[in-house]
VMD Tcl script that draws the C-alpha trace (Angstrom):
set ca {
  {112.89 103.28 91.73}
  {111.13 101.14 93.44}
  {107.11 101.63 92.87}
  {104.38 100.82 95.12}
  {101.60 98.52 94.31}
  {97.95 99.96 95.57}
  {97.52 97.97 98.07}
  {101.26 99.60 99.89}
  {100.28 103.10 99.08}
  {96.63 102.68 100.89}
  {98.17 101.27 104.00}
  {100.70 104.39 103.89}
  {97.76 107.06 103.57}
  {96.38 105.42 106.24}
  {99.77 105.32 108.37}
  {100.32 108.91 107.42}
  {96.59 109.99 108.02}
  {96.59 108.54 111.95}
  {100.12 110.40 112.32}
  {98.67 113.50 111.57}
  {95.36 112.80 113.92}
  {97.31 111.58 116.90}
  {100.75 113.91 116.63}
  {100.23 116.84 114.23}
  {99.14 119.44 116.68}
  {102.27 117.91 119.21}
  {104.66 118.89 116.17}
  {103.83 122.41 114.76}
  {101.96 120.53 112.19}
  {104.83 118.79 110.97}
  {103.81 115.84 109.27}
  {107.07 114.93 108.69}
  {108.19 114.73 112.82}
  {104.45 113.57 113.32}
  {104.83 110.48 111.18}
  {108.33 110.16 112.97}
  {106.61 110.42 116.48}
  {103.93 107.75 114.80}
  {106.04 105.10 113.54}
  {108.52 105.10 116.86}
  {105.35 104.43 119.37}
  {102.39 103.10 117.56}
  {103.14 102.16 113.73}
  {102.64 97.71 114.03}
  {105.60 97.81 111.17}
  {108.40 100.15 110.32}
  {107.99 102.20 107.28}
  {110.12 105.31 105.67}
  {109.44 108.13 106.66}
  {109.93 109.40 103.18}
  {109.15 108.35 99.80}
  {111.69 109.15 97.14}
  {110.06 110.73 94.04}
  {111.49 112.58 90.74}
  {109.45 115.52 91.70}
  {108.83 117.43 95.30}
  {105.59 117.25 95.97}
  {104.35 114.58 93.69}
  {101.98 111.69 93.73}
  {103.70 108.76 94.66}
  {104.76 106.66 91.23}
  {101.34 104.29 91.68}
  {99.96 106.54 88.91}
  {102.83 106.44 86.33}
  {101.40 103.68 84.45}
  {97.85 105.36 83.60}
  {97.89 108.69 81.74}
  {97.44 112.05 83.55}
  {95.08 114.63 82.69}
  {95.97 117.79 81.13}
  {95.06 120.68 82.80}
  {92.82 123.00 81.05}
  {94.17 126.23 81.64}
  {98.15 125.22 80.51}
  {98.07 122.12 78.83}
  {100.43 120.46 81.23}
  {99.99 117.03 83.16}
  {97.98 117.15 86.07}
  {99.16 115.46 89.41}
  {96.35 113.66 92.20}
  {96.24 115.21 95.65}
  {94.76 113.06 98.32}
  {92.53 114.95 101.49}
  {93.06 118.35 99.31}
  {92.03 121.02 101.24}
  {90.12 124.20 99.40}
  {90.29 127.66 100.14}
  {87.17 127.74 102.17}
  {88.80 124.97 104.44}
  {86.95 121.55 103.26}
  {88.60 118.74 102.56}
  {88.01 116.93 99.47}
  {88.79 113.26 98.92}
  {91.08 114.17 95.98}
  {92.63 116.84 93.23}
  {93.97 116.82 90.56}
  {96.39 119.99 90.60}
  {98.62 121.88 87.75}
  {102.06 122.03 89.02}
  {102.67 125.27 86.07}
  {99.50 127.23 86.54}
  {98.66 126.00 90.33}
  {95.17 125.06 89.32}
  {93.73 123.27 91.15}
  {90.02 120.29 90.29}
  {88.26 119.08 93.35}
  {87.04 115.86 93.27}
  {84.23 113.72 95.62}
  {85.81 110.74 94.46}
  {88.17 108.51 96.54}
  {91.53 107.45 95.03}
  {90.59 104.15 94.56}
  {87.29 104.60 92.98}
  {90.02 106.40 90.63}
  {91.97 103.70 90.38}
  {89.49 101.26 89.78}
  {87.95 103.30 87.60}
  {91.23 103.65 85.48}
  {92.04 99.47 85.81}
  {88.59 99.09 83.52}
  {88.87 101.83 81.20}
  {91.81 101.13 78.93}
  {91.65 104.69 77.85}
  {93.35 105.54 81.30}
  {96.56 103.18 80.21}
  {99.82 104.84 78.50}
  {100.53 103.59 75.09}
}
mol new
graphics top color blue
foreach p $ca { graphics top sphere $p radius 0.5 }
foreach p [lrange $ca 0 end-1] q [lrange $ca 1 end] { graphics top cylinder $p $q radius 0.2 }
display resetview
């Protein structure tokens, strides 16, 4: 599988982010037909439309090199949501999110501060 570097998987939050702006209330909220609709009239290049993963649902591979955290209410790995939404309705740069338990960590900081932040700690890095 192919995996993207950081630099490809900001441009496509971006791509997918205008999609949802511009088309998302033309499709039912579809982001899937709204990033469709978006890459036929307006995207400058071609993308997929989809990204092939091992998991539905999960963060795209850019953070398979750096370890996950555990989430503290099962123990399991913890996957990053970007523009998570809370149950009050605001939208948080990022999550991390149990994929057992459902919990869900809200986060003010943007994924690449995370990133960065993980590239200079070699704590982050799998062994």
């Amino acid at each position: 599988m192919k995996k993207m570097t950081f630099e490809e998987f900001q441009k496509r939050l971006i791509e997918v982010d205008n999609a949802r702006k511009i088309f998302n209330n033309l499709t039912g909220n579809n982001i899937t037909r709204s990033f469709a609709a978006y890459q036929e009239i307006l995207a400058s290049e071609q993308m997929a439309e989809t990204i092939s993963s091992e998991q539905a649902n999960r963060t795209p591979e850019i953070l398979d090199d750096y370890l996950k955290k555990k989430c503290p209410e099962c123990g399991l790995d913890m996957s990053m949501r970007v523009r998570a939404k809370d149950e009050e309705g605001k939208i948080w740069p990022t999550a991390w999110h149990c994929t057992g338990c459902f919990a869900m960590y809200y986060s003010d900081k943007e994924f690449g501060e995370i990133m960065r932040e993980a590239q200079r700690d070699s704590r982050w890095l799998k062994k």
